[in-house]
N, CA and C atoms as an extended XYZ file, in Angstrom:
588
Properties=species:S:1:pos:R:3:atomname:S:1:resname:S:1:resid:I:1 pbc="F F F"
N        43.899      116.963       83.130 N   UNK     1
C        44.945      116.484       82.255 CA  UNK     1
C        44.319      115.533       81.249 C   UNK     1
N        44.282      116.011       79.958 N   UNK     2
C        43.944      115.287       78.827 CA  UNK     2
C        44.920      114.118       78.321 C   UNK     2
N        43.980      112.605       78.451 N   UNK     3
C        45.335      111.880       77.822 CA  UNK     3
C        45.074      111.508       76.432 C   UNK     3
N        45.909      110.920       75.807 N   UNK     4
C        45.459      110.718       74.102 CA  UNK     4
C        44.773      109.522       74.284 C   UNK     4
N        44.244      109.128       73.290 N   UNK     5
C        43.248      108.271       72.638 CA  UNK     5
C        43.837      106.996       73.092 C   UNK     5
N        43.891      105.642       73.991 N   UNK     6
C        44.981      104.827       74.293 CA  UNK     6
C        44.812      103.757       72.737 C   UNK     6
N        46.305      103.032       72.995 N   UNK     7
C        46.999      102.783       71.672 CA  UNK     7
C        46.127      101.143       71.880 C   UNK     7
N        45.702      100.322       72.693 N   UNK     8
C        44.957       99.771       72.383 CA  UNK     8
C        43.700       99.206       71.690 C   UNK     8
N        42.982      100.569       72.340 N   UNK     9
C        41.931      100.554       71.253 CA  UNK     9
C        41.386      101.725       70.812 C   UNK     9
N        41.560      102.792       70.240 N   UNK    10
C        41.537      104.029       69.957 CA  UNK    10
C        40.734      104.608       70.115 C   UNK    10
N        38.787      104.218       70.127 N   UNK    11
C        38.173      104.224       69.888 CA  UNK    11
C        37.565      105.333       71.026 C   UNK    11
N        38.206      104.718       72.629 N   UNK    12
C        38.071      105.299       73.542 CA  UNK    12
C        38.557      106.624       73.551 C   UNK    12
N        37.445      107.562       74.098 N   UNK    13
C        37.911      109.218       74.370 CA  UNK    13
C        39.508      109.187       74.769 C   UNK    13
N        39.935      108.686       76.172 N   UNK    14
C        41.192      108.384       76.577 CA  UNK    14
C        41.523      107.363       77.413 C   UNK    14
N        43.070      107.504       77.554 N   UNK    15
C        43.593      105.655       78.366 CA  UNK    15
C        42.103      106.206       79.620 C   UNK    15
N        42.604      107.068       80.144 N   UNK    16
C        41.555      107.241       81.618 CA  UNK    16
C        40.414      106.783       81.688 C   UNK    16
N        39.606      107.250       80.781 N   UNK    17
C        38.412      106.763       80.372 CA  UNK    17
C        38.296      104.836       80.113 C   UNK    17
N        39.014      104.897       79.877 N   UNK    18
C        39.307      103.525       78.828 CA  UNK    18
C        39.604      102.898       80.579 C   UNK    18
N        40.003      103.071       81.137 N   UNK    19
C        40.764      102.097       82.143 CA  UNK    19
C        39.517      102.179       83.339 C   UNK    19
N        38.651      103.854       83.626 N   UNK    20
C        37.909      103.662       84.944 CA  UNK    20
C        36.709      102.515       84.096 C   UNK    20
N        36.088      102.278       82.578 N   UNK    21
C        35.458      101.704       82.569 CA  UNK    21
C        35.788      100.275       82.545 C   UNK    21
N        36.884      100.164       82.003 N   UNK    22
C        37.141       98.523       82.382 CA  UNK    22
C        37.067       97.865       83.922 C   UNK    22
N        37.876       98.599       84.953 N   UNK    23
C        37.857       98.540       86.143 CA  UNK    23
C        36.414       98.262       86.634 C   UNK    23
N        35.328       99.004       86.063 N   UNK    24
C        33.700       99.226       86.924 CA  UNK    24
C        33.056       97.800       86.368 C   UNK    24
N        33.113       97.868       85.136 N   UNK    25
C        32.578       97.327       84.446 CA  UNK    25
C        33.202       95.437       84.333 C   UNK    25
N        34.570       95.019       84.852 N   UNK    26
C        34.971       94.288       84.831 CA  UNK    26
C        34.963       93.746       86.263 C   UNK    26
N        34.007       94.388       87.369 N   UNK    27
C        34.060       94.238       88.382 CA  UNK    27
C        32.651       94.816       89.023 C   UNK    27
N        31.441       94.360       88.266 N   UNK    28
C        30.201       95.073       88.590 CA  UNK    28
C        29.736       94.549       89.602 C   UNK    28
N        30.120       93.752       90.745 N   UNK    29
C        29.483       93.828       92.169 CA  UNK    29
C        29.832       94.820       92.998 C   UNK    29
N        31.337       95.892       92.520 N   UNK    30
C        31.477       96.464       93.607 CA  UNK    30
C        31.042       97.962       93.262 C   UNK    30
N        31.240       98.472       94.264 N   UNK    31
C        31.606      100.214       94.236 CA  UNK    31
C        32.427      100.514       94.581 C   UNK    31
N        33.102      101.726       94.020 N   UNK    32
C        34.159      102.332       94.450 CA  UNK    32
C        34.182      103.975       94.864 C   UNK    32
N        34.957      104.454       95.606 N   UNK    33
C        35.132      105.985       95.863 CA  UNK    33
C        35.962      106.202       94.812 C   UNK    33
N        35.977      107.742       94.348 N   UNK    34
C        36.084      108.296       93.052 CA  UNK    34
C        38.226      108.299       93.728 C   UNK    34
N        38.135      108.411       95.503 N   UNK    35
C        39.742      108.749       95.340 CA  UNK    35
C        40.214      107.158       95.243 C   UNK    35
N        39.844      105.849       95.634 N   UNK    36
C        40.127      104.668       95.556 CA  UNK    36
C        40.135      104.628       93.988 C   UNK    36
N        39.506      105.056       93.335 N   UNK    37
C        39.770      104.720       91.907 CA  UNK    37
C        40.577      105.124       91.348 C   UNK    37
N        40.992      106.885       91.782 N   UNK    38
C        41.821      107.646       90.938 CA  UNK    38
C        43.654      106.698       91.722 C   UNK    38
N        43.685      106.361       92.599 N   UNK    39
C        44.689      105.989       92.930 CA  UNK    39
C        44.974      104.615       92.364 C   UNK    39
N        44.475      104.100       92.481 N   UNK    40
C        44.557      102.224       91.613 CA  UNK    40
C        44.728      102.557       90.442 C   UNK    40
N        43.689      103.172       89.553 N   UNK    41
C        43.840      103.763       87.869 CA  UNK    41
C        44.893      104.610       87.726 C   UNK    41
N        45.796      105.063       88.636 N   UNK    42
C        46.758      106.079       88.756 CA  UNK    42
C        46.310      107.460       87.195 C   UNK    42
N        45.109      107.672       88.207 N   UNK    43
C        44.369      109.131       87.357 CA  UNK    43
C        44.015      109.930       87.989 C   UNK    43
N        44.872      111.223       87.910 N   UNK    44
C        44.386      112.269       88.928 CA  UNK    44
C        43.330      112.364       89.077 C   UNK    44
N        42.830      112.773       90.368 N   UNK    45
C        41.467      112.920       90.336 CA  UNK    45
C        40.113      113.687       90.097 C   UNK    45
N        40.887      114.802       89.495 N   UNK    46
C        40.160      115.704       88.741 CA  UNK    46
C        39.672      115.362       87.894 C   UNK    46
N        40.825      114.747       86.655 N   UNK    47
C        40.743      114.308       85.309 CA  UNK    47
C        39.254      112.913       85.974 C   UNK    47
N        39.178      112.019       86.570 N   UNK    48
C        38.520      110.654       86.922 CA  UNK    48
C        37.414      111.709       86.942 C   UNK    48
N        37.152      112.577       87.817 N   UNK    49
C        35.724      113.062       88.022 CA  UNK    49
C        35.086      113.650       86.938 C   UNK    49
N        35.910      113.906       85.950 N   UNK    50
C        35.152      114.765       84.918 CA  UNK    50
C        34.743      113.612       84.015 C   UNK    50
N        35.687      112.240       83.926 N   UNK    51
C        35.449      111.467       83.259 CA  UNK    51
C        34.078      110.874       84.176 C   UNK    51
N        33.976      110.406       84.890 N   UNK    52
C        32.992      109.728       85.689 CA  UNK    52
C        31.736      110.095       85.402 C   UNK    52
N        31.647      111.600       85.629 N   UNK    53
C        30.393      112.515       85.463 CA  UNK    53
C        30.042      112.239       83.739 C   UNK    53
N        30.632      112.446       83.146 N   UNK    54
C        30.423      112.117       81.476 CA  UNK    54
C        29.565      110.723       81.360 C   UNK    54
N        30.245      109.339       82.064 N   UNK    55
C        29.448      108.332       82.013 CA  UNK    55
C        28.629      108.228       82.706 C   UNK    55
N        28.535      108.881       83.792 N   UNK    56
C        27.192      108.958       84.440 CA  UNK    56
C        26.025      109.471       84.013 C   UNK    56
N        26.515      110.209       83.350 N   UNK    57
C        25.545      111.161       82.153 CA  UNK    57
C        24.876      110.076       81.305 C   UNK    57
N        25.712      109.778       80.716 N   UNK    58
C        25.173      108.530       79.519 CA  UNK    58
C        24.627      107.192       80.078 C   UNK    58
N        24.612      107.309       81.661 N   UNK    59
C        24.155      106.104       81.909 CA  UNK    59
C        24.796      104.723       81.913 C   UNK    59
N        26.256      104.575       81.470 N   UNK    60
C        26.851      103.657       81.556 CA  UNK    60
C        27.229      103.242       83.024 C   UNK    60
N        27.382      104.270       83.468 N   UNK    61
C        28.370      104.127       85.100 CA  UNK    61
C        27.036      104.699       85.948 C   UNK    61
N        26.503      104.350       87.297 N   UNK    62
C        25.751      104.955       88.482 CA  UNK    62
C        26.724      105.665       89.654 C   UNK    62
N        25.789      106.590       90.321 N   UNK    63
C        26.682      106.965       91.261 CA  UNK    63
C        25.959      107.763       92.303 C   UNK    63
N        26.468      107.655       93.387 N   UNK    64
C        25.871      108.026       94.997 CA  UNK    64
C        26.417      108.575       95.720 C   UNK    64
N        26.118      109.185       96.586 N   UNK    65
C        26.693      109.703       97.524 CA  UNK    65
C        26.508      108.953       99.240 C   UNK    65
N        27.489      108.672       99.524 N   UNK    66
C        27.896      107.871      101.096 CA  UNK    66
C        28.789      109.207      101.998 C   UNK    66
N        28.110      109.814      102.720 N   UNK    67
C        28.350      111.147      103.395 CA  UNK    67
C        29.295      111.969      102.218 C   UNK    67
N        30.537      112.138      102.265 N   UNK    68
C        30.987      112.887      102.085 CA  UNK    68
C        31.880      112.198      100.578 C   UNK    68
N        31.486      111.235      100.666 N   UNK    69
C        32.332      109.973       99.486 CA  UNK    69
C        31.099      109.782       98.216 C   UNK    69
N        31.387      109.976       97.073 N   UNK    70
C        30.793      109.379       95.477 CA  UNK    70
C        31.377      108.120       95.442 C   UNK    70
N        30.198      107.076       95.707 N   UNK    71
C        30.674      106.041       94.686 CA  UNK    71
C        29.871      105.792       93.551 C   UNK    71
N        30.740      104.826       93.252 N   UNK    72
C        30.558      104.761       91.414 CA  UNK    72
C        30.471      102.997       91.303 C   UNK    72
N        29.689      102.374       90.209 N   UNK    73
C        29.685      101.520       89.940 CA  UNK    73
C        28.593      101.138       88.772 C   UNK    73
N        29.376      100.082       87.998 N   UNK    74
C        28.666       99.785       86.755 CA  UNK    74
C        27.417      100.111       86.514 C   UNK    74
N        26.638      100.233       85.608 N   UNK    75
C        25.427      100.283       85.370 CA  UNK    75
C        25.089       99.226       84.278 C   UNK    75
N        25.105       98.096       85.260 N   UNK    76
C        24.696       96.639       84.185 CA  UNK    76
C        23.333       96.512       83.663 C   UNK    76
N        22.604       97.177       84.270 N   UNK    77
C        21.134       96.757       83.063 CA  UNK    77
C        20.732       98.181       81.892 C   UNK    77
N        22.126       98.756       81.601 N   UNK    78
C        22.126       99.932       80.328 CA  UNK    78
C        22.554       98.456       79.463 C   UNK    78
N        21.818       98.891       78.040 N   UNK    79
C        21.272       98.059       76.927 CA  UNK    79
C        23.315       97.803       76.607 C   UNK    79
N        24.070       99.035       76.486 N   UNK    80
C        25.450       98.419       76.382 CA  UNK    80
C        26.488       98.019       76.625 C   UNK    80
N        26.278       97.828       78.368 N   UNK    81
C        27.208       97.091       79.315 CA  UNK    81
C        27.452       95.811       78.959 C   UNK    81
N        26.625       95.264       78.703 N   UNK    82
C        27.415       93.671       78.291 CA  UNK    82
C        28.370       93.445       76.658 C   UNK    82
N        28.047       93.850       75.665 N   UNK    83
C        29.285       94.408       74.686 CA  UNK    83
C        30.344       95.282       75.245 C   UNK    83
N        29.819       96.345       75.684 N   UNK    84
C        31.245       97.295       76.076 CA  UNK    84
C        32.231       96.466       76.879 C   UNK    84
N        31.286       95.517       78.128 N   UNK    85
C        32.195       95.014       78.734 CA  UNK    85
C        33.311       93.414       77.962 C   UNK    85
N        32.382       92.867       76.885 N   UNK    86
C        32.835       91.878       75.783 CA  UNK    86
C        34.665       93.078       75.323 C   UNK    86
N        34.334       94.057       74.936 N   UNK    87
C        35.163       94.711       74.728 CA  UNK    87
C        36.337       95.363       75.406 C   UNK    87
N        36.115       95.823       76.310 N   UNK    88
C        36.809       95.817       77.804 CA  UNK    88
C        37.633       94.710       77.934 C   UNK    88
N        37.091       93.509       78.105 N   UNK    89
C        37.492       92.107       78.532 CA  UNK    89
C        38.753       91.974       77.735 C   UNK    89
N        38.674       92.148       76.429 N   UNK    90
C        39.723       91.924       75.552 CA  UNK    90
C        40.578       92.794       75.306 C   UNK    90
N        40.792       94.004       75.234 N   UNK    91
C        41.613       95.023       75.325 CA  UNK    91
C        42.067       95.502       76.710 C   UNK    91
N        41.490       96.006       77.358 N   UNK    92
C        41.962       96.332       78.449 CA  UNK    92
C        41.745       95.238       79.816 C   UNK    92
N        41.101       94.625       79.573 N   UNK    93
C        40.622       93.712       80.795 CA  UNK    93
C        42.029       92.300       81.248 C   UNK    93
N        43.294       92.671       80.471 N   UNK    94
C        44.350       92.097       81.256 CA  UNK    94
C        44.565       92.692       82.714 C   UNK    94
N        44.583       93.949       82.622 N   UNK    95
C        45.176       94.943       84.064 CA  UNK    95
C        44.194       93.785       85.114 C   UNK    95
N        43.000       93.941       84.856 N   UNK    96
C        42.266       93.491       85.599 CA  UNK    96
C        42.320       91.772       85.832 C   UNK    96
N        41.856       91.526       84.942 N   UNK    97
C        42.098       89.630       84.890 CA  UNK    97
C        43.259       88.951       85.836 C   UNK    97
N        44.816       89.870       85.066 N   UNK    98
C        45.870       89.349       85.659 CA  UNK    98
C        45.363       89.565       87.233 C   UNK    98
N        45.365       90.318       87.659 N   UNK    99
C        45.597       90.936       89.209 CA  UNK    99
C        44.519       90.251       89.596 C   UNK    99
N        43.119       89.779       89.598 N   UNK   100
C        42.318       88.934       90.017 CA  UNK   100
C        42.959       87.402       90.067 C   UNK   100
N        43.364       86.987       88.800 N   UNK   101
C        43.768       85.750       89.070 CA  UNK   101
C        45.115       85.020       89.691 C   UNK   101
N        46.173       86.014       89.611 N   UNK   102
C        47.517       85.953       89.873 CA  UNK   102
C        47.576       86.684       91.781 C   UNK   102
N        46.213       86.164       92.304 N   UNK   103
C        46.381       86.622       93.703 CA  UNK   103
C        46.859       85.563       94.160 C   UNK   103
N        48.158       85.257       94.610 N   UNK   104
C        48.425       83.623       94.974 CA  UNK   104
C        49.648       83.827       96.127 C   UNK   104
N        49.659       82.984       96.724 N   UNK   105
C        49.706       82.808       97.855 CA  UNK   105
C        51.548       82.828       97.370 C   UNK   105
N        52.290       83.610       98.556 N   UNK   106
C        54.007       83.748       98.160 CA  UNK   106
C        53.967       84.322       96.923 C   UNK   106
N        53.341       85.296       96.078 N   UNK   107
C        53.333       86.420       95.185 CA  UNK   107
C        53.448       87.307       95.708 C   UNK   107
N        54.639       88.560       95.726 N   UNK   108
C        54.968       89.393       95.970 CA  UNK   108
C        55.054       90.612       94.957 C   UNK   108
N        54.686       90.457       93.748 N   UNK   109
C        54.893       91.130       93.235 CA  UNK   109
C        54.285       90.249       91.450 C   UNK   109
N        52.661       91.219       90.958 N   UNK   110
C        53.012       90.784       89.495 CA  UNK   110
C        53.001       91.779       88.717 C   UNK   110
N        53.449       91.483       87.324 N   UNK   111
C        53.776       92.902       86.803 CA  UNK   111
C        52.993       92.193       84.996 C   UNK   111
N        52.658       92.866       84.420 N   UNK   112
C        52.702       92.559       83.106 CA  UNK   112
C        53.509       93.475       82.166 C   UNK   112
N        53.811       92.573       81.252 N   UNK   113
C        55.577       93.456       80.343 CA  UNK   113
C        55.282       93.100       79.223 C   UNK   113
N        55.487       93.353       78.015 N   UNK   114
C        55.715       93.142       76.865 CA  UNK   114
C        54.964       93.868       75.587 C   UNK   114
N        54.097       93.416       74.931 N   UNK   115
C        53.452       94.182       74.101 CA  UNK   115
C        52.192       94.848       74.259 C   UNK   115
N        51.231       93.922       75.512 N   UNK   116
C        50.701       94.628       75.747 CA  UNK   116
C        50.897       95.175       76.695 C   UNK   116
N        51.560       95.549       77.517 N   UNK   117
C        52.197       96.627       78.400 CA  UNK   117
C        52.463       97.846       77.553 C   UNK   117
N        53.276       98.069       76.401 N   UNK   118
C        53.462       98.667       75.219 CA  UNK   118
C        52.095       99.541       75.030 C   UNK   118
N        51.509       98.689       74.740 N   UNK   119
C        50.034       99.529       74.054 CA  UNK   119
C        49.276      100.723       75.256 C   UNK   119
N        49.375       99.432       76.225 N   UNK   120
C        48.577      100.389       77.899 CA  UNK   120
C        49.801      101.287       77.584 C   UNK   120
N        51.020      101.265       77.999 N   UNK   121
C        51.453      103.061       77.798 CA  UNK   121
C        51.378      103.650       77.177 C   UNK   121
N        51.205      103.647       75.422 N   UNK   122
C        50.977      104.064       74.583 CA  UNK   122
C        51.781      103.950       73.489 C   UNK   122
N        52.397      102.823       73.829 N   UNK   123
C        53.394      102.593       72.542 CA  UNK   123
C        53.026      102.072       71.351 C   UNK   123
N        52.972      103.052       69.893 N   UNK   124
C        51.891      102.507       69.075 CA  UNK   124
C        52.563      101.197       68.364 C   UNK   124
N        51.340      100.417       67.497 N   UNK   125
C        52.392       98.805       67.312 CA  UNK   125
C        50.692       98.138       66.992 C   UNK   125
N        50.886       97.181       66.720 N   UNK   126
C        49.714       96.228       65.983 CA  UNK   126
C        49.117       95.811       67.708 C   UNK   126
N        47.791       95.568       67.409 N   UNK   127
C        47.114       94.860       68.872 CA  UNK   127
C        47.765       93.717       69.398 C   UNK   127
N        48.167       93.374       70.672 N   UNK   128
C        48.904       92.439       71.459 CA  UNK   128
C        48.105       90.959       71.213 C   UNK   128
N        49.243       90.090       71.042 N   UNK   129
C        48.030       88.841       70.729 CA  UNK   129
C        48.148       88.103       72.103 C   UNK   129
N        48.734       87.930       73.134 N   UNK   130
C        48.731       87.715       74.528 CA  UNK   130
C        49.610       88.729       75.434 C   UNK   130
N        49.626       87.791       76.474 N   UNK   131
C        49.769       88.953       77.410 CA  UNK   131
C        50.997       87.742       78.350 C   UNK   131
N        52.480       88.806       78.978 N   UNK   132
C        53.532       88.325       79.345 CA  UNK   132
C        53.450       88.933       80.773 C   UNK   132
N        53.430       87.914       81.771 N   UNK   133
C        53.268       88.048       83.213 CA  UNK   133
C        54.528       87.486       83.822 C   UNK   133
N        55.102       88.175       84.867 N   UNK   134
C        55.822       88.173       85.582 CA  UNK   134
C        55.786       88.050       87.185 C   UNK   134
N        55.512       87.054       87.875 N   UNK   135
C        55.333       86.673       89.009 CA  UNK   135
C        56.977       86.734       90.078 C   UNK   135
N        56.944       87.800       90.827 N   UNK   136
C        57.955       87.559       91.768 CA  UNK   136
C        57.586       86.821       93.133 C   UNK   136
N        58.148       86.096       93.584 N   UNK   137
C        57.851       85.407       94.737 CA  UNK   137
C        58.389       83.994       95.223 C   UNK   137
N        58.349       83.513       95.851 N   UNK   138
C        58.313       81.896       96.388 CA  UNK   138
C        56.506       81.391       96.110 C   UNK   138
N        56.374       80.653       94.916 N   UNK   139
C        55.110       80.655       94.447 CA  UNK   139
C        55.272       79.299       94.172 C   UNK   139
N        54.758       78.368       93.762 N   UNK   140
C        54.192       77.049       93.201 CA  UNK   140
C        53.757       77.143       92.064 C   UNK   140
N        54.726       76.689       91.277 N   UNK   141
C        54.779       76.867       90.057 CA  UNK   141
C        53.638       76.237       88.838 C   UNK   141
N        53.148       75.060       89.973 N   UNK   142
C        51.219       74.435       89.436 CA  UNK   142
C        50.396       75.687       89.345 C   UNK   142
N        50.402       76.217       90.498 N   UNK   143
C        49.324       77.617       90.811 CA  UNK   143
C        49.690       78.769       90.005 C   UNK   143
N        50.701       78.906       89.469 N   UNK   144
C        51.232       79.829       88.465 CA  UNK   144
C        50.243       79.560       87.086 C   UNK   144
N        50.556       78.289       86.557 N   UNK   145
C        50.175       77.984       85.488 CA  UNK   145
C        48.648       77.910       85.697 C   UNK   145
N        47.964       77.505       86.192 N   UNK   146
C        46.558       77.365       86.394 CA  UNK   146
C        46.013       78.474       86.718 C   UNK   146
N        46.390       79.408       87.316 N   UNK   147
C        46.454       81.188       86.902 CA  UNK   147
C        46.325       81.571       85.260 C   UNK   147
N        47.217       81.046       85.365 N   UNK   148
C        47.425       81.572       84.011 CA  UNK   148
C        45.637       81.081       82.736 C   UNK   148
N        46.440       79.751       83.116 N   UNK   149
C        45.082       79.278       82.444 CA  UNK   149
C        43.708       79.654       82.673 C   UNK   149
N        43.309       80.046       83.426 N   UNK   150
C        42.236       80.871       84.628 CA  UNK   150
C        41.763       82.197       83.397 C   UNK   150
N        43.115       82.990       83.587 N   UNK   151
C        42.854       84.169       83.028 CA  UNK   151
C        42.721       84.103       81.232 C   UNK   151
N        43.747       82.988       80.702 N   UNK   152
C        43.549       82.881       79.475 CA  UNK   152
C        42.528       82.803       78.614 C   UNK   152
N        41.025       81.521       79.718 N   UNK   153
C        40.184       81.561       79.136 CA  UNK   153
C        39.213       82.824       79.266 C   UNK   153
N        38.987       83.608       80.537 N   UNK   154
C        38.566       84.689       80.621 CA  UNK   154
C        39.014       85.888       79.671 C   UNK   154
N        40.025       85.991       79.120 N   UNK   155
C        40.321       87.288       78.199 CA  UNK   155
C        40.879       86.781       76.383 C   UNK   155
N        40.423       85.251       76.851 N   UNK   156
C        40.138       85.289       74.858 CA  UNK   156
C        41.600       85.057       73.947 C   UNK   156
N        42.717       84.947       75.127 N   UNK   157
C        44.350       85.851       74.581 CA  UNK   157
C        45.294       84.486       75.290 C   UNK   157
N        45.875       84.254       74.677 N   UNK   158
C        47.222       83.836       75.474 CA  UNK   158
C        47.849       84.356       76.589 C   UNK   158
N        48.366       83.541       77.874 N   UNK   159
C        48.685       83.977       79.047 CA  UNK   159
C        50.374       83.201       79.036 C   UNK   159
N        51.057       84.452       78.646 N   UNK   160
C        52.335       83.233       79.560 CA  UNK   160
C        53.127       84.147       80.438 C   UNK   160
N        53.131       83.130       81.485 N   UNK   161
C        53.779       83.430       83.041 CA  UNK   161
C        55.211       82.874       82.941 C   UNK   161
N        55.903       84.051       83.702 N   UNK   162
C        57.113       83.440       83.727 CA  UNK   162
C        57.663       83.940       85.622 C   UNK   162
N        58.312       82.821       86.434 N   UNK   163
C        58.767       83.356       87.694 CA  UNK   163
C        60.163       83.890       87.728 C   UNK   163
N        59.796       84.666       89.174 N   UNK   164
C        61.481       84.939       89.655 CA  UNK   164
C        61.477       85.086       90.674 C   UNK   164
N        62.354       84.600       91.883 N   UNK   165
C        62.297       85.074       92.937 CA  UNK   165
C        62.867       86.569       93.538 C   UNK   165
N        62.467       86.932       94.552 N   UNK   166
C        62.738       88.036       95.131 CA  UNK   166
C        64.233       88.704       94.589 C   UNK   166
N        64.809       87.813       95.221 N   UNK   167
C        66.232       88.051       94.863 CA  UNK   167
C        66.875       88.298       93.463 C   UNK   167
N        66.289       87.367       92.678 N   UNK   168
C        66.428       87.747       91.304 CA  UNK   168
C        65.846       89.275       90.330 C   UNK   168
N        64.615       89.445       91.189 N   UNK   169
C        64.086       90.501       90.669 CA  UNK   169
C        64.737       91.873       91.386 C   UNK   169
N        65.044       91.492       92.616 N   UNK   170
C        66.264       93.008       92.897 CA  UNK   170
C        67.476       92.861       92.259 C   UNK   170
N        68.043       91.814       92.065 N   UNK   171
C        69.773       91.464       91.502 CA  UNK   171
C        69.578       92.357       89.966 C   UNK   171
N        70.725       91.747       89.533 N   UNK   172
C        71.110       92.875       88.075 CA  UNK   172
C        71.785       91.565       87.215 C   UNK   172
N        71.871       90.638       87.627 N   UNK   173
C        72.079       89.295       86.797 CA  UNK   173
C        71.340       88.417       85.783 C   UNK   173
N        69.886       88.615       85.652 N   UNK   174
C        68.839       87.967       85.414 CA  UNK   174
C        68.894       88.747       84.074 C   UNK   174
N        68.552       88.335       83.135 N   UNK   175
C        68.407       89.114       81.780 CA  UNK   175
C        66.924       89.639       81.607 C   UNK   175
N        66.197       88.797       81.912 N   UNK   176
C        64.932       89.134       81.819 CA  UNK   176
C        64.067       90.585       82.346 C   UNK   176
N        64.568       89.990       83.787 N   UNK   177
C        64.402       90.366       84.666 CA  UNK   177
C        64.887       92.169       84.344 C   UNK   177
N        66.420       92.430       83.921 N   UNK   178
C        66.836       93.697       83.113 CA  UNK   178
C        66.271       94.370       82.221 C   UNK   178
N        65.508       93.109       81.032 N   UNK   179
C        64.983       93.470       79.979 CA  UNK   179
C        63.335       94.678       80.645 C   UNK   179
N        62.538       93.322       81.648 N   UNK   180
C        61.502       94.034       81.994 CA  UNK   180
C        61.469       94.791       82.647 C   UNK   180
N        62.941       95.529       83.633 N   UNK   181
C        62.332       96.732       84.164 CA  UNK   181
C        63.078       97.993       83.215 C   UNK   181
N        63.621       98.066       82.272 N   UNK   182
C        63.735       99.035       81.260 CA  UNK   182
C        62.746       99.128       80.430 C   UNK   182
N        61.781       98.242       80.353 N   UNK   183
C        60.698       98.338       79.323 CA  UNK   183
C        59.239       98.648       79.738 C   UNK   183
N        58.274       99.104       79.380 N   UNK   184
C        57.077       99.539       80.104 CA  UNK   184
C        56.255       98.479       80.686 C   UNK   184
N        55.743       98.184       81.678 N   UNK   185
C        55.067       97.599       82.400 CA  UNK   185
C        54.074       97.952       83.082 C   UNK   185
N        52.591       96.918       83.497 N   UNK   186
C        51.989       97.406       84.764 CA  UNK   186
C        51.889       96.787       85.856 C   UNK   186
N        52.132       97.693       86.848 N   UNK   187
C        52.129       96.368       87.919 CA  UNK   187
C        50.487       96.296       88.563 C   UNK   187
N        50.333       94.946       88.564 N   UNK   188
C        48.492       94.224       88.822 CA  UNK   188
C        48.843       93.396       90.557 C   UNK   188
N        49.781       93.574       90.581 N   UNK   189
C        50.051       93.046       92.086 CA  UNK   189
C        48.573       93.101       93.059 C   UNK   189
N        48.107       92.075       92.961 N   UNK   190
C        46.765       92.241       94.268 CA  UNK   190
C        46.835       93.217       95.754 C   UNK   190
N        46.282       93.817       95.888 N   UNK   191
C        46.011       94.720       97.085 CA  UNK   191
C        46.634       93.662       98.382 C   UNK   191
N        45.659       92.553       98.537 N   UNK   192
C        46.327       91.643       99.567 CA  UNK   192
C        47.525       91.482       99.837 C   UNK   192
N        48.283       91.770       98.573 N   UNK   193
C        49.870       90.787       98.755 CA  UNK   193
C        50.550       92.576       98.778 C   UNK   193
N        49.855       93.550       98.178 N   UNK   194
C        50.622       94.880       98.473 CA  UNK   194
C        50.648       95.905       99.752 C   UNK   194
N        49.787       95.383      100.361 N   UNK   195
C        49.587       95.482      101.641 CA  UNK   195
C        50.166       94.650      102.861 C   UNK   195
N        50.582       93.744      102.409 N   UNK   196
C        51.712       92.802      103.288 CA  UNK   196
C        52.873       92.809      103.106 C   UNK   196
C-alpha cells in the first residue's frame, strides 16, 4: 500500500517511510522487529518491509537477523544520520518526543491534536508551529508542564499541554475534549501506561 508524500514534509518518499525513519533514527540505541514496528507505526507490514529494505540498501537503516525475527536499527555512523535526524526531530519527531516525555506517572492516555496532528494525517495547511498535547489522567500538573518543557526544548517548537481527567475524556460535556476527538489526532500514549 502506497501512501502519498506526508503533508509535513514532502520531501519524504511517504508518511511510512517518513515515520519508520524518525522512529529508528530518533531512538538509535534500540532495535526493533520489522512486526513491533509495523504495529506502533501502524504500517502494514509488507508496505514497512519494502520500505526498510530500500534504507537498508542506502545504508541509512542496518539490519539482522535474530532466528526467525529482522531487526532493524539506525545506522548512526552513515555521513547523513545526524542531519536527517536534525530533520526528523523537527517534523516528525513530535510522535516520538511527546510519548518519550509525557511517560508520567497517572497518564492514561496522551494524544496529540491540532495542526500538527493535521499534517501527520495529511491534512494539507502551512507547517505546524507547535504542537497541542492532551494528557488524560490523575497527573500533577508540575510534571505536565516540565514535560512539556522537556520536549519543547528537544523539538525546537512550542509544547502546550492541556489535562483532563478520565471522566471528562469519556463524558460528552467537555468542549475540548468534543472538539479533539472529531478532529485528527495521534495517540503517543507510552507502552508502560498502555499496557496497564
Amino acid at each position: 500500500m502506497r501512501s502519498e508524500a506526508p503533508a509535513l514534509m514532502p520531501i519524504f518518499r511517504s508518511r511510512h517511510q517518513a515515520a519508520l525513519l524518525a522512529w529508528l533514527l530518533l531512538h538509535p540505541e534500540h532495535e526493533y522487529t520489522l512486526t513491533d514496528l509495523a504495529a506502533r507505526l501502524e504500517v502494514p507490514l509488507t508496505t514497512l518491509q519494502r520500505e526498510a529494505q530500500r534504507l537498508v540498501t542506502a545504508g541509512i537503516l542496518q539490519d539482522r537477523t535474530l532466528g526467525r525475527a529482522r531487526l532493524l536499527r539506525a545506522n548512526v555512523t552513515n555521513r547523513a544520520a545526524a542531519p536527517l535526524t536534525q530533520l526528523l526531530q523537527v517534523t516528525f519527531g513530535p510522535q516520538t518526543v511527546i510519548g518519550d516525555e509525557f511517560a508520567l506517572a497517572g497518564a492514561v492516555k496522551v494524544v496529540i491534536f491540532g495542526s500538527w496532528a493535521e499534517r501527520y494525517r495529511g491534512t494539507p495547511g502551512p507547517p505546524p508551529n507547535d504542537v497541542d498535547v492532551l494528557v488524560v489522567g490523575v497527573v500533577d500538573r508540575a510534571d505536565v508542564y516540565e514535560a512539556a518543557d522537556r520536549a519543547q526544548v528537544r523539538l525546537g517548537m512550542q509544547v502546550n499541554p492541556v489535562v483532563r481527567t478520565p471522566e471528562q475524556w469519556a463524558g460528552g460535556a467537555d468542549s475540548l475534549v468534543l472538539q479533539i476527538k472529531a478532529s485528527p489526532t495521534v495517540d503517543v500514549t507510552p507502552e508502560l501506561t498502555r499496557s496497564s
